[in-house]
N, CA, C and O atoms as CSV, one atom per row, in Angstrom:
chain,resi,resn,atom,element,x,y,z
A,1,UNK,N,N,25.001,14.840,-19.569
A,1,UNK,CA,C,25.280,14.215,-18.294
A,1,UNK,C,C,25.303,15.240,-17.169
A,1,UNK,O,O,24.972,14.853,-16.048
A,2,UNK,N,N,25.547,16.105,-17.296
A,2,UNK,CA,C,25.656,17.553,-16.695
A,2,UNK,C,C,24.223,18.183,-15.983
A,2,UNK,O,O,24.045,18.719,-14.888
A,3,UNK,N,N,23.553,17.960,-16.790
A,3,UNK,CA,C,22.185,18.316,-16.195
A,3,UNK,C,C,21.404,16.896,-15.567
A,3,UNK,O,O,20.315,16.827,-14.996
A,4,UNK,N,N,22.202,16.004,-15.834
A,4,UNK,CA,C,21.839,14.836,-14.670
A,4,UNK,C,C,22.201,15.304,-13.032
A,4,UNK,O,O,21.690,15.228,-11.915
A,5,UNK,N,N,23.053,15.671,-13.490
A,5,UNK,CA,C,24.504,15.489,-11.892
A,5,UNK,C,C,23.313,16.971,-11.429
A,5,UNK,O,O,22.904,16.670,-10.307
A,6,UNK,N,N,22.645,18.379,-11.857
A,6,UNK,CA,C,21.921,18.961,-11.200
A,6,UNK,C,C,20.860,18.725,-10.932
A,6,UNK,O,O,20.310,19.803,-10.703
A,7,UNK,N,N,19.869,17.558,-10.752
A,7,UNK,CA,C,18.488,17.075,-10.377
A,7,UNK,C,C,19.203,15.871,-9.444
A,7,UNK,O,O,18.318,15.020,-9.361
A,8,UNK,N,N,20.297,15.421,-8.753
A,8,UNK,CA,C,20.263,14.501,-8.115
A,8,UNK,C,C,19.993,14.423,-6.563
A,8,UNK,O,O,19.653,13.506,-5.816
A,9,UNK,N,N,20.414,16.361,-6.300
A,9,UNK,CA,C,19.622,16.063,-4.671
A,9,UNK,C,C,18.734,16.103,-4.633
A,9,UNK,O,O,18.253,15.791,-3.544
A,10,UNK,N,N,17.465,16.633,-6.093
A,10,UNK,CA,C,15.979,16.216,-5.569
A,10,UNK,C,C,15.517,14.641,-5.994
A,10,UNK,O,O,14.437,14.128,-5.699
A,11,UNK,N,N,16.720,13.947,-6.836
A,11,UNK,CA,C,16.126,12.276,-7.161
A,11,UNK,C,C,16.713,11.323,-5.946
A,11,UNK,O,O,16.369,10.153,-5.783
A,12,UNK,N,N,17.557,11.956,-5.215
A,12,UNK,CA,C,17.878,11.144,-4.029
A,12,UNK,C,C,16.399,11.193,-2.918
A,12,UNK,O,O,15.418,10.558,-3.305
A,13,UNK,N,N,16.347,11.611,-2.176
A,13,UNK,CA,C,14.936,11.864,-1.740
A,13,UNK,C,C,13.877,11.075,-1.933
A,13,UNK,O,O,13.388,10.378,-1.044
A,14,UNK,N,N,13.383,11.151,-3.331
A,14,UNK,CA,C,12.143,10.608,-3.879
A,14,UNK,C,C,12.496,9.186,-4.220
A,14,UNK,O,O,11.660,8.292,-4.089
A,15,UNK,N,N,14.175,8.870,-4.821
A,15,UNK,CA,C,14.088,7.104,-4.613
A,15,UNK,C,C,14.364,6.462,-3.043
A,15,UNK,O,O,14.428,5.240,-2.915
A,16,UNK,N,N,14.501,7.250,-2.015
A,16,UNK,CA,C,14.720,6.766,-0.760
A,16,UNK,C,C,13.213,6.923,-0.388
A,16,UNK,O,O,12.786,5.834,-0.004
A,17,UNK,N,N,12.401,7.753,-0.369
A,17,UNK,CA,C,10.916,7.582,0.038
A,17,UNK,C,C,9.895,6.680,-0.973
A,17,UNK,O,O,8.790,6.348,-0.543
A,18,UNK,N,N,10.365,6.268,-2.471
A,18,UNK,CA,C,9.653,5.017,-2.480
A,18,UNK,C,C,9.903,4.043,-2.483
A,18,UNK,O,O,9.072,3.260,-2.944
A,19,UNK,N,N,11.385,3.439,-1.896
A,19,UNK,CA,C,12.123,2.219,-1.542
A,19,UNK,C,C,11.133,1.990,-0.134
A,19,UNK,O,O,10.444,0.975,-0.030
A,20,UNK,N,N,11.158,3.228,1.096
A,20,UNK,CA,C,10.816,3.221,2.407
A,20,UNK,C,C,9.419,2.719,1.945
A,20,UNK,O,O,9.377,1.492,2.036
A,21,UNK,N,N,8.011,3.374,1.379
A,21,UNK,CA,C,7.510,3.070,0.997
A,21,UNK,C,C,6.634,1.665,0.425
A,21,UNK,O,O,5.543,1.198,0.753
A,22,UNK,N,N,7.750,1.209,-0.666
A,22,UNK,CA,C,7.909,0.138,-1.162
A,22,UNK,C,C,7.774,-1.235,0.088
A,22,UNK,O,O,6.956,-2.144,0.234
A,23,UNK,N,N,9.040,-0.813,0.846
A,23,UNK,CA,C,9.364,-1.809,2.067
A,23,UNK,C,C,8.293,-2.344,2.451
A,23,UNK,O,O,7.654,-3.376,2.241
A,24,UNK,N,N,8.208,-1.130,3.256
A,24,UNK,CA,C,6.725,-0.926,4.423
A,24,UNK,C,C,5.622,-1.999,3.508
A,24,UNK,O,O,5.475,-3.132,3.966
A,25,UNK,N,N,5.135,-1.754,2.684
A,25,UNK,CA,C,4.126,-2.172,2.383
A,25,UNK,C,C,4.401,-3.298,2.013
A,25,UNK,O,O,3.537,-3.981,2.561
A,26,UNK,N,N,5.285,-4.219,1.217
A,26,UNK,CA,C,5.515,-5.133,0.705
A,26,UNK,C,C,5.286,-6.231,2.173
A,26,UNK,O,O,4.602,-7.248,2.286
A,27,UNK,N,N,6.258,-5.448,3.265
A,27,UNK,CA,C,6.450,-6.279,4.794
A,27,UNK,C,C,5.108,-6.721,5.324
A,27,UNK,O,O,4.790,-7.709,5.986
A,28,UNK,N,N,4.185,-5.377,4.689
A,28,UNK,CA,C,2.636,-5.329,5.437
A,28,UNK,C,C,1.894,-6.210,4.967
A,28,UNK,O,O,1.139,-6.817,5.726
A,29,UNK,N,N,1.930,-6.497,3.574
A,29,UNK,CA,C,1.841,-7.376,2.657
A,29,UNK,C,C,1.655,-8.825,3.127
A,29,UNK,O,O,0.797,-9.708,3.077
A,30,UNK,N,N,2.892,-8.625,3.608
A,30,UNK,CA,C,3.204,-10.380,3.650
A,30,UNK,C,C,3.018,-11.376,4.837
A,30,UNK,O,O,2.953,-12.588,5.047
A,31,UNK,N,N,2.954,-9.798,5.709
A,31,UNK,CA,C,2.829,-10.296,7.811
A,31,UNK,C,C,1.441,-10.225,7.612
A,31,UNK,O,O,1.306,-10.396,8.824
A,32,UNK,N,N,0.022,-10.110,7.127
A,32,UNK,CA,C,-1.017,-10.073,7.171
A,32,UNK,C,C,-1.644,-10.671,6.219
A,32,UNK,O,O,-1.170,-10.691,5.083
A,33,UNK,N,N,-2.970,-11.337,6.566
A,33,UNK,CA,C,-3.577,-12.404,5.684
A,33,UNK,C,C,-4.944,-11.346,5.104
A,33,UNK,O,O,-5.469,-11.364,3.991
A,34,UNK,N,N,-5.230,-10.572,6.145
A,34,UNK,CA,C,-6.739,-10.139,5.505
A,34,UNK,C,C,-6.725,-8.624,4.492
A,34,UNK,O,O,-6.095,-7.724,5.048
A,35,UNK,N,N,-7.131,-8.362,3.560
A,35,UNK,CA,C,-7.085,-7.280,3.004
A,35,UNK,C,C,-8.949,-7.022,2.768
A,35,UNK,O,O,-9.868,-7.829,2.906
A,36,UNK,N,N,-8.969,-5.322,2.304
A,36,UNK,CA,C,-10.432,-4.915,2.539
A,36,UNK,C,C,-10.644,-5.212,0.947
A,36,UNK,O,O,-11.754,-5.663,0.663
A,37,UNK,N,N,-9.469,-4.963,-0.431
A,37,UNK,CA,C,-10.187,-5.406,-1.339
A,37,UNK,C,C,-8.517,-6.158,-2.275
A,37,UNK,O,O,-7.344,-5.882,-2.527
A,38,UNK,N,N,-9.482,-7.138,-2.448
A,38,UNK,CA,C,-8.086,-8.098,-3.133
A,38,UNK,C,C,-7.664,-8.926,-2.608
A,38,UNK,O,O,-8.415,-9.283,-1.700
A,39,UNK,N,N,-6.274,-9.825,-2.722
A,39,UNK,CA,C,-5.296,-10.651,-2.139
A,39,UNK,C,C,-4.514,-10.366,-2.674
A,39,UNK,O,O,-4.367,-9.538,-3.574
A,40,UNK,N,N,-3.595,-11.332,-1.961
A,40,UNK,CA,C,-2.191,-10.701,-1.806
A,40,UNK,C,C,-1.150,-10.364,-2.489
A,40,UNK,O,O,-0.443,-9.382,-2.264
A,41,UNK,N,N,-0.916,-11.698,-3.929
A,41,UNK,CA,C,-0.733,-11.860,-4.852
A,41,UNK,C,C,-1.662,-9.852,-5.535
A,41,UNK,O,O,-0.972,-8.843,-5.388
A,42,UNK,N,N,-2.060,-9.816,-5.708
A,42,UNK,CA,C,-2.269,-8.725,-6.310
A,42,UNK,C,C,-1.837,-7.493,-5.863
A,42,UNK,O,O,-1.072,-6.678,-6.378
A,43,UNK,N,N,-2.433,-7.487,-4.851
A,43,UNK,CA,C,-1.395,-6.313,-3.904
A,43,UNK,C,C,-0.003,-6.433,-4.022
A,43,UNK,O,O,0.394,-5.277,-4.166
A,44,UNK,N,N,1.096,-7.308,-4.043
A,44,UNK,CA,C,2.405,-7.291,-4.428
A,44,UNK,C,C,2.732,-6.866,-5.622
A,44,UNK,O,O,3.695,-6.110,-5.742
A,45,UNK,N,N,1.877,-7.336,-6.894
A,45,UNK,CA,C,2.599,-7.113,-8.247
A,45,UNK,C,C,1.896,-5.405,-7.868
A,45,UNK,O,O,2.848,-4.624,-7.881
A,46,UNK,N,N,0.966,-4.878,-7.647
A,46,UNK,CA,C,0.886,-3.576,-8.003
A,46,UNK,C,C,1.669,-2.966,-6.840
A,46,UNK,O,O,2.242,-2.071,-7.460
A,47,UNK,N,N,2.023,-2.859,-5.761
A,47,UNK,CA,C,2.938,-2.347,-5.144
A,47,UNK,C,C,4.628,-2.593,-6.102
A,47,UNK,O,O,5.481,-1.816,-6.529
A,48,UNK,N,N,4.515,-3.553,-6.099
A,48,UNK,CA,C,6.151,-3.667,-6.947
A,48,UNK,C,C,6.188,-2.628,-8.425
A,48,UNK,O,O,7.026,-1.753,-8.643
A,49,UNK,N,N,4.978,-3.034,-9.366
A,49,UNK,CA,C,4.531,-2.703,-10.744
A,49,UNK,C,C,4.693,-0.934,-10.649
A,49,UNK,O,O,5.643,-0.392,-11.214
A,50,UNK,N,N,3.923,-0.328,-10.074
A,50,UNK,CA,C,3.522,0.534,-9.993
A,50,UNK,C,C,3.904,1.502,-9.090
A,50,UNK,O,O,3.228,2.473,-8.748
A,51,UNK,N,N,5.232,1.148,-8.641
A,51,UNK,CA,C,6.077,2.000,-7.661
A,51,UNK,C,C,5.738,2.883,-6.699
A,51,UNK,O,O,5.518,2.604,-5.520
A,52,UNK,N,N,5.673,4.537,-7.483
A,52,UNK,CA,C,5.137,5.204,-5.882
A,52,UNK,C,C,4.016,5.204,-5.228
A,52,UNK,O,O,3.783,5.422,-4.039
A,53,UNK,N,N,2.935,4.785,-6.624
A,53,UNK,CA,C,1.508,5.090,-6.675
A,53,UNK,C,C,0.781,3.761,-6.051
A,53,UNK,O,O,-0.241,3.685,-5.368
A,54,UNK,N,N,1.623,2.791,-6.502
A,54,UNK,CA,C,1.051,1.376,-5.612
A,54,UNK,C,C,0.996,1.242,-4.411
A,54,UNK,O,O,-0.007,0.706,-3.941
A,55,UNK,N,N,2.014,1.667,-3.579
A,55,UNK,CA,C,2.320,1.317,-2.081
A,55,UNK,C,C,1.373,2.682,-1.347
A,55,UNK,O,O,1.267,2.891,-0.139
A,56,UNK,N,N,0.888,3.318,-2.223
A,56,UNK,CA,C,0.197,4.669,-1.310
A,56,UNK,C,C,-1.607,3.947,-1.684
A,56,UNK,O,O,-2.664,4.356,-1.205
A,57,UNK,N,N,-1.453,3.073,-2.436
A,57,UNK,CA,C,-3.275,2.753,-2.882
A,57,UNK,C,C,-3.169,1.622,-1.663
A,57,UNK,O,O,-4.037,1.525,-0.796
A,58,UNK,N,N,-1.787,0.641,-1.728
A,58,UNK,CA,C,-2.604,-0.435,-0.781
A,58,UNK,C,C,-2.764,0.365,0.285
A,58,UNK,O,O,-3.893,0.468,0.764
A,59,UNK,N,N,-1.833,0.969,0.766
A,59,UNK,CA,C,-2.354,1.559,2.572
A,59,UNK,C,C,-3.617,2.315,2.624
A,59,UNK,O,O,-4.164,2.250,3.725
A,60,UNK,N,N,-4.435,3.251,1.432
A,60,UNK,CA,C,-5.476,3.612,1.295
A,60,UNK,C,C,-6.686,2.916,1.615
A,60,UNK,O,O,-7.620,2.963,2.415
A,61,UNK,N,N,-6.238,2.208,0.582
A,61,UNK,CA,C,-7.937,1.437,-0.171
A,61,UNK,C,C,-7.359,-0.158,0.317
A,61,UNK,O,O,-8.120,-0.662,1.142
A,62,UNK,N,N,-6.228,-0.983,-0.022
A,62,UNK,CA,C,-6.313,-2.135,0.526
A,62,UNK,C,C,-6.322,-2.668,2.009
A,62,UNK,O,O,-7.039,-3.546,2.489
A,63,UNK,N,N,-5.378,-1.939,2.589
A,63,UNK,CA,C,-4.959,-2.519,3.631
A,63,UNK,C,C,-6.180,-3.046,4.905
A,63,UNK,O,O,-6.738,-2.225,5.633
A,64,UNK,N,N,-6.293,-3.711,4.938
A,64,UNK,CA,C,-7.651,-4.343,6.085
A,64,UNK,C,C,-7.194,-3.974,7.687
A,64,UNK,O,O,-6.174,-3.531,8.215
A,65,UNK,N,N,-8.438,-4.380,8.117
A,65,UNK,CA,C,-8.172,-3.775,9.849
A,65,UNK,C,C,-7.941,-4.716,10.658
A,65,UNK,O,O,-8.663,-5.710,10.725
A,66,UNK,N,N,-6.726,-4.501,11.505
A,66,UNK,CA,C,-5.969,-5.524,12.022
A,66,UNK,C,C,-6.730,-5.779,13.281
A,66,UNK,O,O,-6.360,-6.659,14.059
């Protein structure tokens, strides 16, 4: 338990930037109808599924031009 309690100021950080993350995109998600590849339904489960790596692909590769 001990060597938990020393990695927690670098796991604080990284679960607050893919909650922020998470947000953002889920919000982006849901306020917008058009995406460049997919819908929406898909874009949610892999943003949710796939945690840090999801919410950095939709803004990449999904997100369409407003």
């Amino acid at each position: 338990m001990e060597e938990l309690f020393k990695y927690i100021p670098f796991l604080i950080p990284i679960a607050v930037i893919q909650l922020a993350l998470l947000a953002s995109a889920v919000v982006h998600i849901l306020r917008h109808n058009s995406f460049r590849f997919g819908n929406r339904l898909m874009w949610l489960i892999i943003c949710v599924a796939v945690n840090i790596i999801g919410p950095v692909l939709y803004f990449v590769i999904g997100k369409g031009d407003d």
